[in-house]
C-alpha positions in Angstrom: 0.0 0.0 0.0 1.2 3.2 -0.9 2.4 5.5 2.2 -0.6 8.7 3.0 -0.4 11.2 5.1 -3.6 11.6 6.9 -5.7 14.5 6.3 -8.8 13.6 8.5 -9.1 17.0 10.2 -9.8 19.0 6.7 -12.6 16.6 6.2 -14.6 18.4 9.2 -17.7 21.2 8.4 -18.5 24.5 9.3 -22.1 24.0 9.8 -24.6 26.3 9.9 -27.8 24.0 11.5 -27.5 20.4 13.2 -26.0 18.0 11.0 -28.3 15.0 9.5 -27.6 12.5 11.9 -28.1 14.4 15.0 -31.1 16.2 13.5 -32.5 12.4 12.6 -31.6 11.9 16.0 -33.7 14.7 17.6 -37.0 13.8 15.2 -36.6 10.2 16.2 -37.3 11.3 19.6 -33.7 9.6 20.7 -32.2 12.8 22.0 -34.9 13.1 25.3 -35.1 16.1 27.3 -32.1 15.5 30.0 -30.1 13.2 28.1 -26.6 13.2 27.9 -25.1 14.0 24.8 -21.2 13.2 23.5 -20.0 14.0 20.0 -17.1 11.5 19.6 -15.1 13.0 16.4 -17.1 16.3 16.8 -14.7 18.4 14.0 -15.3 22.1 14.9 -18.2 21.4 17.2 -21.2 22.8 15.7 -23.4 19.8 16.9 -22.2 20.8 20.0 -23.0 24.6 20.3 -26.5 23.7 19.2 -27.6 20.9 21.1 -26.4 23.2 24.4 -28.4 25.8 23.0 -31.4 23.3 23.0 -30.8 22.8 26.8 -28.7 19.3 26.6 -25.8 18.9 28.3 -23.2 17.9 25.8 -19.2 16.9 25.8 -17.3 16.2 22.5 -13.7 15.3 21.7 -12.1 15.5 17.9 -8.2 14.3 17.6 -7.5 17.6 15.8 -10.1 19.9 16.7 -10.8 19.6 20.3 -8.1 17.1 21.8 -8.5 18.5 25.2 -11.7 17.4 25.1 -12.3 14.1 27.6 -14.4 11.4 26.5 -16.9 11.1 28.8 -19.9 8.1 29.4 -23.6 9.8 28.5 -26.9 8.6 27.3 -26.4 9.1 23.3 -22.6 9.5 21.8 -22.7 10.2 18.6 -20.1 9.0 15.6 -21.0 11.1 12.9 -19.0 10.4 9.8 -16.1 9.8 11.5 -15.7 6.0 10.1 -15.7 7.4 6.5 -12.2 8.8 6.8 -10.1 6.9 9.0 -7.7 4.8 6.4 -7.2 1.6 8.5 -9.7 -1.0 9.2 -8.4 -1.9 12.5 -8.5 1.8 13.4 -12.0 2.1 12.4 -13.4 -0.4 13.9 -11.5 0.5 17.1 -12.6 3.8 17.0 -16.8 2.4 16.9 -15.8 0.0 19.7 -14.5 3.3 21.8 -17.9 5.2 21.1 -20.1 2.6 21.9 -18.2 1.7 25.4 -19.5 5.5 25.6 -23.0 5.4 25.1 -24.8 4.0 28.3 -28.5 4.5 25.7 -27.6 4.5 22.2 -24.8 5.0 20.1 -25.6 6.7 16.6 -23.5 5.9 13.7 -23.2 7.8 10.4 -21.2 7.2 7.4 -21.6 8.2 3.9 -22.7 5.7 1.3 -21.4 5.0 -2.5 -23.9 6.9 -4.5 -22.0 10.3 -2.9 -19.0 9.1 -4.7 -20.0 9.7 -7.8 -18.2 12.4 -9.5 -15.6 12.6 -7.7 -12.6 12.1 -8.7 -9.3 10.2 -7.0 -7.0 7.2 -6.6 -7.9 4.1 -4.6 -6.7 3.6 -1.5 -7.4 0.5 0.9 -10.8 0.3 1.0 -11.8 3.8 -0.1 -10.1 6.5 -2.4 -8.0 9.1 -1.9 -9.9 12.1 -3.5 -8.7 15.0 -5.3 -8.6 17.5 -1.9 -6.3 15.2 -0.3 -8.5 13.5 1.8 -9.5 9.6 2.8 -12.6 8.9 2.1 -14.6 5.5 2.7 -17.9 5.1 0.7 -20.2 2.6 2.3 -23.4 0.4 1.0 -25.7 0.4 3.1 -26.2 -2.7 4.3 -22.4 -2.9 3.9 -22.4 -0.7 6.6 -25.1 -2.1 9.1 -23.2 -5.7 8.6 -19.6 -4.1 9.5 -21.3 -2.3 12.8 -23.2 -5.4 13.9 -20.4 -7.3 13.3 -18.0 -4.9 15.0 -19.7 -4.7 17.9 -22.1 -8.2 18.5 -25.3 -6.0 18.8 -28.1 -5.3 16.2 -28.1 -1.6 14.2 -30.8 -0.5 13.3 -31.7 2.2 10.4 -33.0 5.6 10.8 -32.1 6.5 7.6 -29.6 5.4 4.4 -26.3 5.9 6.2 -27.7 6.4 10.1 -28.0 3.7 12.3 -29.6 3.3 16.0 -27.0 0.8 18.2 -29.6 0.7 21.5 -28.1 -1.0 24.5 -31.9 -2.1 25.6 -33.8 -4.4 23.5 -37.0 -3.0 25.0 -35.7 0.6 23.5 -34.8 -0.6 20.4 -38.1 -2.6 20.0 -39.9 1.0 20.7 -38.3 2.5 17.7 -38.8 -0.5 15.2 -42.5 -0.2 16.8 -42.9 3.8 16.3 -42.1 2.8 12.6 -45.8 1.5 12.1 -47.4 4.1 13.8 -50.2 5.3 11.3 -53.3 7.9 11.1 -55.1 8.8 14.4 -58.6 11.0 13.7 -59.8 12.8 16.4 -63.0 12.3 18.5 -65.4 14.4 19.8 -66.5 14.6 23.3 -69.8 15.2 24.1 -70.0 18.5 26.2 -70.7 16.8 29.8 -70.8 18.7 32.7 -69.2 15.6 35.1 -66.1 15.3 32.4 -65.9 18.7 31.6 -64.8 19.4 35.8 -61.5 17.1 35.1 -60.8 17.3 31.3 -57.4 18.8 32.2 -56.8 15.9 34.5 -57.5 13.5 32.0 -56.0 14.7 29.6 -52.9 12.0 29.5 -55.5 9.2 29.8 -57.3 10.6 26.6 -54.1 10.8 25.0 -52.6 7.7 26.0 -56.0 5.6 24.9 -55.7 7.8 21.3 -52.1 6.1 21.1 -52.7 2.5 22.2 -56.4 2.2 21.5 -57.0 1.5 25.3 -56.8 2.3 28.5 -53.7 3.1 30.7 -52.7 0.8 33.2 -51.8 2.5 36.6 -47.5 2.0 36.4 -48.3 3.8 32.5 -48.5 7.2 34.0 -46.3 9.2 35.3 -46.5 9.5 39.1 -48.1 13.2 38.7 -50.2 12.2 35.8 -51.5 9.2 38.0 -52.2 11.7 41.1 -54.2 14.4 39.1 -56.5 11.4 37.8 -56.6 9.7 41.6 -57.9 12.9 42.9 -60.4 13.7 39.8 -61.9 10.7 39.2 -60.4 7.6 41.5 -58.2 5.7 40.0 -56.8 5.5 36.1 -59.9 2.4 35.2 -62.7 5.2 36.2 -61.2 7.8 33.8 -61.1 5.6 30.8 -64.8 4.4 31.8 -65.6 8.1 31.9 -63.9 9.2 28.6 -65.5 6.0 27.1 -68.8 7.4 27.8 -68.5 10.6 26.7 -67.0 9.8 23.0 -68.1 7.3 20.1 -68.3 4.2 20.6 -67.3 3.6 17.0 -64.4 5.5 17.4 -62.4 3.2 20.1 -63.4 0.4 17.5 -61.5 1.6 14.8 -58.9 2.7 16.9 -58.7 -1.1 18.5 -58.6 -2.6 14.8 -56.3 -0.1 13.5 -54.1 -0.9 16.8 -54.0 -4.3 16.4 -53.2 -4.6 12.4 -50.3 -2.1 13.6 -49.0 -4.7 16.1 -49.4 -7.6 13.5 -47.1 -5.8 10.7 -44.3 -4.6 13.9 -44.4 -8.9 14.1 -44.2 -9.0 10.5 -41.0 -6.6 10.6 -39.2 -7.9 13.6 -39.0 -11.6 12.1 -37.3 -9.5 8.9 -34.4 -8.9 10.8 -34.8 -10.9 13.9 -37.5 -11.6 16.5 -36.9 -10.7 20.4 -38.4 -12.1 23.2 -41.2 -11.5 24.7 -39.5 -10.7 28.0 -37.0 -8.3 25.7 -40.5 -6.0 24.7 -41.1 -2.7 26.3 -44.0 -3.2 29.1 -46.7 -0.9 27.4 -45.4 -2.5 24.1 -46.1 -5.8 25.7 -49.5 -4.8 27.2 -50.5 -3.7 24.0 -50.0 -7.6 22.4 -51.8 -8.9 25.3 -54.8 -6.7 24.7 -55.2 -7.0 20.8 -53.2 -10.5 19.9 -54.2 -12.5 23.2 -50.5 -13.8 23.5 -47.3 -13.1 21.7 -47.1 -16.7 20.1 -50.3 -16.2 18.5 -49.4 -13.0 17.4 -46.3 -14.1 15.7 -47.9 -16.3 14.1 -50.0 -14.2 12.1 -47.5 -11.8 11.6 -45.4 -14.6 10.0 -47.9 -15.5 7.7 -48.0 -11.7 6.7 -44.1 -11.7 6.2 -44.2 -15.4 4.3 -46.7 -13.5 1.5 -44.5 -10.8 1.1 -42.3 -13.2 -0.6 -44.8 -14.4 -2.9 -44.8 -12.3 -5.6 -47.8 -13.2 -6.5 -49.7 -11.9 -3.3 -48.2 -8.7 -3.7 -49.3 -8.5 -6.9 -52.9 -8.9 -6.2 -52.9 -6.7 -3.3 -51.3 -3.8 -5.1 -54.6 -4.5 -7.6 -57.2 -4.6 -4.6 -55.7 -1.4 -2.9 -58.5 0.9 -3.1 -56.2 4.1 -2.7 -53.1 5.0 -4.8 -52.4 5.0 -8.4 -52.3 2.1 -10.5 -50.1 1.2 -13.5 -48.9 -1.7 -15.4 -45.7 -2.1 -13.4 -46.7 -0.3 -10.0 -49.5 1.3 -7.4 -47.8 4.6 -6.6 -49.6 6.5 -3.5 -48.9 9.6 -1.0 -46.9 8.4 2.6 -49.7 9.9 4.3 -52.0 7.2 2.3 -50.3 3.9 3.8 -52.2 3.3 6.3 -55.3 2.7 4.2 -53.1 0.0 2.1 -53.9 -3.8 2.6 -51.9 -5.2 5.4 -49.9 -7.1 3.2 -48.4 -4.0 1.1 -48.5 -2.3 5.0 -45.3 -4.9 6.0 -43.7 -4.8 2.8 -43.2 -0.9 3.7 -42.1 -1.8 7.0 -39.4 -4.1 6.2 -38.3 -1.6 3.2 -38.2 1.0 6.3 -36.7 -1.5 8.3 -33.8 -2.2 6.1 -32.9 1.5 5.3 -34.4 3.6 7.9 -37.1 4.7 5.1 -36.5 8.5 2.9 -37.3 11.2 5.0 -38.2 13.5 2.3 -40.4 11.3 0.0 -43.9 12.1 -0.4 -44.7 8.9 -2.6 -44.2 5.1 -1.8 -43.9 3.1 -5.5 -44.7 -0.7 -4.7 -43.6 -3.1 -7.9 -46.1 -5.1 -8.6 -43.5 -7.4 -10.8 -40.6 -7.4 -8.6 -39.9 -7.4 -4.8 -38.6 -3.7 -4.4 -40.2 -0.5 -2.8 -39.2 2.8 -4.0 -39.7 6.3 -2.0 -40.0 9.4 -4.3 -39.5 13.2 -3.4 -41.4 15.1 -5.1 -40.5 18.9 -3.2 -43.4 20.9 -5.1 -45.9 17.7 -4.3 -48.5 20.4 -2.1 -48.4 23.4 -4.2 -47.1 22.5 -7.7 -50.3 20.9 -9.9 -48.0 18.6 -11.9 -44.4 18.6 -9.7 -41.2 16.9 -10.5 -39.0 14.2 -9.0 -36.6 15.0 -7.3 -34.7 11.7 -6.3 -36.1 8.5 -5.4 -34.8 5.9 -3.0 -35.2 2.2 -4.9 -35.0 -1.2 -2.0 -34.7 -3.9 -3.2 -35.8 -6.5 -0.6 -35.0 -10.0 -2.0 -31.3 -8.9 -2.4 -30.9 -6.0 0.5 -29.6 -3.4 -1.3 -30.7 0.4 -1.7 -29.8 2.5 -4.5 -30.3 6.2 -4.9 -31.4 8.4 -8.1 -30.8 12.0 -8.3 -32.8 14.0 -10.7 -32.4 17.4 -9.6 -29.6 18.2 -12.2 -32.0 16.2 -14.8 -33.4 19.0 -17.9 -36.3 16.7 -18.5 -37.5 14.9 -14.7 -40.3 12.6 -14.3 -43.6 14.8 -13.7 -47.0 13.3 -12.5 -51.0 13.8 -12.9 -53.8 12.7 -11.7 -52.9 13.9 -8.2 -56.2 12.9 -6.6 -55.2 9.6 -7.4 -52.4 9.6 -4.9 -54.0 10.6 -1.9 -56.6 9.3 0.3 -60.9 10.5 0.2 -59.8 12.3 3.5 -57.2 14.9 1.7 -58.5 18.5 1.8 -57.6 19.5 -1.8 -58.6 16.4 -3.4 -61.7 17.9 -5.0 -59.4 20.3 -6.1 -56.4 18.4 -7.5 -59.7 16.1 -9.4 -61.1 19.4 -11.3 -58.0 19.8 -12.9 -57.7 16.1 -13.5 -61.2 16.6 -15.4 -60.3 19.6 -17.3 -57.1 18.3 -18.5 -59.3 14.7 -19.6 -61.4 16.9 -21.4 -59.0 19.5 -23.2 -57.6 15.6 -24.7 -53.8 16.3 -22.8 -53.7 12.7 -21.6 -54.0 11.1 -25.2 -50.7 10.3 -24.9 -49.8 9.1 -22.0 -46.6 7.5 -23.3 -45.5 11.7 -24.3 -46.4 13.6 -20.9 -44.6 11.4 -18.6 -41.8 13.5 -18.5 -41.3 17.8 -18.0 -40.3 18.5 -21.5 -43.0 16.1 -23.1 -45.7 17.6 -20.8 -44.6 21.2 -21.9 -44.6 20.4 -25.3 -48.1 18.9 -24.8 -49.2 21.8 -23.5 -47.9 24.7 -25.8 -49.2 22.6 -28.8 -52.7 22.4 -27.1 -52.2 26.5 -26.5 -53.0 25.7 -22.7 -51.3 26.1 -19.6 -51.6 25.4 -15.7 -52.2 28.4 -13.4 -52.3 26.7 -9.8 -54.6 23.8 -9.9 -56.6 25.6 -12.9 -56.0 25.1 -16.7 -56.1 28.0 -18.9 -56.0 29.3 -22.5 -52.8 30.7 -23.7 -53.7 33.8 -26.0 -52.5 33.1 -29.9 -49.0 34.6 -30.1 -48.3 34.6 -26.3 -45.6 32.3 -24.7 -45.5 31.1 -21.7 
């Protein structure tokens, strides 16, 4: 191997907002109010400045930066990109074993994966490249990564996103997050105005939310200890206030809720046998009472659940559940549907979205889920202008492919002529505000003849064309004619 002189310490950022792992980190709900927080490799410490500023109380040590700096035990440590540019194997991996004898919650690790190495140019180098600024870098696959982690340190990683991963030192914590992943649409109920519940809505307020959550009531050791004293001295005891809210709401309501509930615990079974299956003893308890209450008992539970993972390997049951799915957009090769929309999908496609999450942590950004009806891969699509834009462009899309484990990643923000799409009201669910709205122009378009070609307007420059030759064009959600002579 050719000799290097190592220039980690130009690799770190200036940052100007919370870098992407610690921002995952914070939406994830795994930085919690009073946790200890320690960036191990923190570069310049801008992580560090912000998350004091958010009230945590934070330590960090860089070997260039902020040497002085003592590593010190705390509740999350953070490795962010640190692995990608450390030259040695044995050096790396030491350096994740040091972090995670660190983190007494969870340890998050982030590296940067192979699609952000292309473009750039450079000479190889171990196992990564020496690129043109002088600089190691190490570009990971994904689940390239999550195997050299798990491996590294004997525990299970699991995804928050392409390139961040969750190492939990409790099984019952990491079964919560794998659990959260499922968590789908909750409506709200009304309460009928009575006088009796009216006196103590304030009290029971965590009850009400609790039971919106789980789909029943809170056991006593479920509250806190001052939650669990406002209800004593309202109502009696925890039982009395979900008897009382039960009376003054629908009846219908908690029925939903209790079918929706259990489907959601059946596809977090589904998901935990795609990577591996705790115990029941390993489950959070509320996690745990929640099984109990909708599954009877864990073996019977996973037992369905595996019979919803074992279709997903059939490619034929995919298939016809894509075609049954009475929201999204169907076509030849795919159904296509809003994230928001997911929860109205058969169960089936439900847990073949879990274990695509599961796998990769899922896209943040996308605001469309593409299930292949032909093959077994799920794809997550961003389309930014999805809202406001009547016919909006891709952006990038996130492709899994779940018989062979691998994620790839499409960027089309550079493209001149990006995927655009129609028919919005087909995407989203009979619930969505504007749907009315995005359906008028579906009509109007139908009618002015723009979709006699579908095979033309599937992309931005074929759409434009359509348009100009039709002298049309789209105003918001409204289609209008161009005057003769005037471009648009």
């Amino acid at each position: 191997m050719a000799a290097y002189a190592s220039e980690r310490h130009r690799t770190a950022l200036g940052r100007a907002a919370l870098s992407r792992p610690v921002a995952t980190a914070l939406a994830d709900g795994i930085l919690a109010t009073g946790d200890t927080v320690f960036d191990y490799g923190c570069g310049k410490g801008g992580d560090l400045e912000r998350l004091a500023a958010l009230g945590f109380t934070v330590g960090g040590w860089d070997p260039a930066h902020r040497p002085q700096g003592v590593r010190t035990r705390s509740d999350v440590v953070n490795l962010g990109y640190v692995v990608n540019v450390i030259e040695r194997l044995p050096e790396r991996s030491q350096a994740l074993r040091d972090a995670w004898e660190l983190a007494s919650k969870v340890l998050i690790v982030s590296a940067r994966m192979a699609w952000d190495a292309r473009g750039l140019t450079g000479r190889p180098f171990g196992d990564g490249m020496i690129t043109g600024t002088g600089t190691f870098q190490k570009f990971y696959d994904h689940a390239e990564l999550i195997d050299w982690v798990e491996t590294t340190l004997g525990n299970r990683a699991h995804a928050a996103s392409p390139g961040i991963l969750y190492v939990f030192r409790s099984e019952a914590e990491a079964q919560q997050f794998v659990a959260s992943r499922v968590y789908t649409f909750r409506p709200r109920t009304s309460v009928d105005p009575v006088r009796q519940y009216e006196d103590v809505r304030e009290a029971l307020e965590p009850v009400l939310d609790f039971m919106r959550t789980h789909a029943r009531g809170p056991k006593p050791s479920e509250l806190s200890v001052a939650e669990l004293e406002r209800v004593r001295n309202a109502v009696g005891s925890a039982g009395a206030a979900e008897r009382l809210i039960r009376r003054v709401t629908d009846e219908d309501y908690w029925r939903d809720l209790a079918s929706r509930r259990r489907r959601e615990l059946l596809i977090y079974i589904a998901m935990s046998r795609f990577g591996y299956r705790p115990r029941f003893s390993d489950l959070d308890p509320t996690l745990a009472n929640d099984i109990r209450t909708f599954l009877g008992n864990y073996s019977a539970g996973c037992r369905e659940g595996d019979a919803l993972l074992a279709q997903c390997g059939d490619q034929a049951s995919v298939y016809f559940a894509a075609r049954r799915s009475e929201v999204g957009k169907q076509t030849p090769t795919a159904l296509y549907l809003h994230r928001d929309a997911v929860d109205e999908l058969p169960a089936l496609l439900q847990v073949l979205d879990g274990c695509a999450r599961v796998l990769t942590g899922g896209a943040r950004e996308a605001n469309l889920v593409k299930f292949h009806v032909s093959e077994p891969k799920v794809s997550y699509l961003h389309y930014p202008g999805f809202a406001t834009d009547a016919h909006p462009v891709l952006a990038e899309a996130l492709i899994v492919d779940l018989r062979d484990r691998t994620v790839a990643w499409r960027n089309y923000r550079s493209s001149g002529n990006p995927p655009v799409i129609h028919r919005k009201e087909e995407f989203v669910t009979a619930r969505h505000p504007r749907r009315e709205l995005y359906a008028r122009l579906t009509r109007a378009e139908t009618r002015a003849g723009l979709y006699a070609a579908p095979e033309r307007i599937g992309t931005l420059r074929g759409w434009e064309a359509t348009l100009d030759s039709a002298g049309l064009a789209v105003r918001g959600h409204r289609l209008v004619r161009v005057p003769s002579g005037v471009t648009e």
